[in-house]
C-alpha positions in Angstrom: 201.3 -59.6 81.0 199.8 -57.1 83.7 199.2 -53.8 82.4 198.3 -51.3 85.1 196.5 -48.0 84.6 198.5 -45.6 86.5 198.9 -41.3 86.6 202.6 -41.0 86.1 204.0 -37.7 87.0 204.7 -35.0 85.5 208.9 -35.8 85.4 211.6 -33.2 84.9 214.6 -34.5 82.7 218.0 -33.8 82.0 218.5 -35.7 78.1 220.2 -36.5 75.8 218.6 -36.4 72.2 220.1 -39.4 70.7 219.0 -39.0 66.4 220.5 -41.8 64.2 221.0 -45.5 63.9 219.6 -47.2 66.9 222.9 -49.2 66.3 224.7 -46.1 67.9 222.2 -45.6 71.0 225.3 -46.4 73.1 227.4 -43.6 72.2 225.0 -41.7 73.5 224.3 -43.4 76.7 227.8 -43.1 77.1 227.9 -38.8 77.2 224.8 -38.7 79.6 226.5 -41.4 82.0 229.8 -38.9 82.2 227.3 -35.8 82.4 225.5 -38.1 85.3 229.2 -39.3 87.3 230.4 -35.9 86.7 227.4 -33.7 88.5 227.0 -36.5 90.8 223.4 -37.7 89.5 223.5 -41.7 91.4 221.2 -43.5 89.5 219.8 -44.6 93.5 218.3 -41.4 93.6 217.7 -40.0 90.1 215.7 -42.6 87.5 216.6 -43.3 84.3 214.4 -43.0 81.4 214.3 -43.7 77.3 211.7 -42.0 75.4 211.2 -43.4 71.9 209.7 -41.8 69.4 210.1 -43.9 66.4 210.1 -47.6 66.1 213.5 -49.3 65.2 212.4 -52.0 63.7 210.0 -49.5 61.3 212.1 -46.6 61.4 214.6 -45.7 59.0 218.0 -45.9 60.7 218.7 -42.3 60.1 215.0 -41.1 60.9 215.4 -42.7 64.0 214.9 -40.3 67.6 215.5 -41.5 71.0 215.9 -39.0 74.6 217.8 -40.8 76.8 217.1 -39.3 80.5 217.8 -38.9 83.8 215.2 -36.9 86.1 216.1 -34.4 88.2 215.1 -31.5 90.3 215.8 -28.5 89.0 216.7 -27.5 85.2 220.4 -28.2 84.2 222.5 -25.5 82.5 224.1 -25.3 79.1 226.8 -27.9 79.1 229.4 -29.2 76.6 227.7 -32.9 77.0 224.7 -31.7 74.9 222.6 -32.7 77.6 219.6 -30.8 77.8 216.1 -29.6 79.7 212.8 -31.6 79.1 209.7 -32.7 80.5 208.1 -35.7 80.7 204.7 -34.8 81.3 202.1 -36.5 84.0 199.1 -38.4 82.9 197.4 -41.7 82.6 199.5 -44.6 81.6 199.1 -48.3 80.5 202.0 -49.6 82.6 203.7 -53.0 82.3 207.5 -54.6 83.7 209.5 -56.0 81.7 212.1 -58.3 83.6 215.3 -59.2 81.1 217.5 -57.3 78.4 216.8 -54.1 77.5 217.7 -55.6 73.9 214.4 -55.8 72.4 211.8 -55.3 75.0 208.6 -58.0 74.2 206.7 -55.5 76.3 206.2 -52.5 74.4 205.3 -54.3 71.4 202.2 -56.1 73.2 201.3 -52.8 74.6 200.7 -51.1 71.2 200.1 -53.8 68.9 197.6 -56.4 71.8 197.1 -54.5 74.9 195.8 -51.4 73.2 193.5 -52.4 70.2 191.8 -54.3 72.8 191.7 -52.1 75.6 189.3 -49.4 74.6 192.0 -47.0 75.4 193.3 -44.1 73.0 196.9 -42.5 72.8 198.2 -39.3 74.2 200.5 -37.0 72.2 203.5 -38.6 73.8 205.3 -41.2 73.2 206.4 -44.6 75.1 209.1 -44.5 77.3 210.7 -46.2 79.7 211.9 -45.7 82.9 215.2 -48.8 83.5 214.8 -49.0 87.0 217.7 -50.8 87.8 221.0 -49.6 85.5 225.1 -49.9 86.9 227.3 -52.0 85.4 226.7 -54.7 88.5 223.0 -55.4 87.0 223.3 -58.6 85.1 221.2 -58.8 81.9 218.7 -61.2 83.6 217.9 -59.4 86.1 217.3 -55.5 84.3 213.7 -54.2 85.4 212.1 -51.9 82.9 208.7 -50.4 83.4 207.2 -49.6 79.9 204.7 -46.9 79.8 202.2 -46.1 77.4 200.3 -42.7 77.7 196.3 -42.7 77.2 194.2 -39.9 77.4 
């Protein structure tokens, strides 16, 4: 795989704070779609990000915390999706694509458990995350594009 270094930045986010069985992650990609089609957020414009802080195949299913996110450019109000204000903040990244489902992402795992042991790298206080580049029901599942990001210090 090639892992680039990269300075992501700093990323404002409307989310969705998915908490519970990663079984039910699609209930709440559903909400933050609707918030998306109904304040007009295209997915050409705005990216779309995950940001995982527990590992589901580790994780307790309900210990488990995903944000699923959509940047934007200003903060979003109170609204009765539960979507909500966050940051994803700028710095040095291990970067790598993933081409393929987004069902269990070979990526991230060689990241943290090859890549970084080997790199001489340490981790940031954030977690991974990943930004689906491509997302829309007309994206077959072999042809999804998912940059992982790790972030170093």
């Amino acid at each position: 795989m090639n892992v680039e270094i990269i300075d992501f930045p700093e990323t404002l986010v409307a989310a969705i704070e998915h908490r519970g069985s990663p079984d039910l992650e699609h209930e709440s990609v559903r909400r933050l779609i609707a918030w998306r089609i109904e304040h007009r957020y295209p997915p050409e414009r705005y990216r779309t990000f995950g940001v995982h802080y527990d590992d589901p195949f580790t994780t307790a299913p309900d210990l488990y915390r995903a944000d699923f996110c959509i940047s934007v450019e200003q903060e979003v109000p109170l609204n009765s999706y539960g979507v909500v204000n966050k940051v994803i903040p700028g710095g040095r990244c291990a970067k790598v694509r993933h081409v393929g489902s987004r069902e269990n992402i070979g990526a991230a795992r060689y990241l943290c458990e090859t890549w970084l042991p080997a790199s001489g790298e340490s981790l940031r206080s954030f977690p991974l995350f990943f930004h689906y580049v491509n997302v829309g029901l007309n994206v077959s599942e072999s042809e999804m594009v998912t940059d992982v990001y790790l972030p170093l210090r």
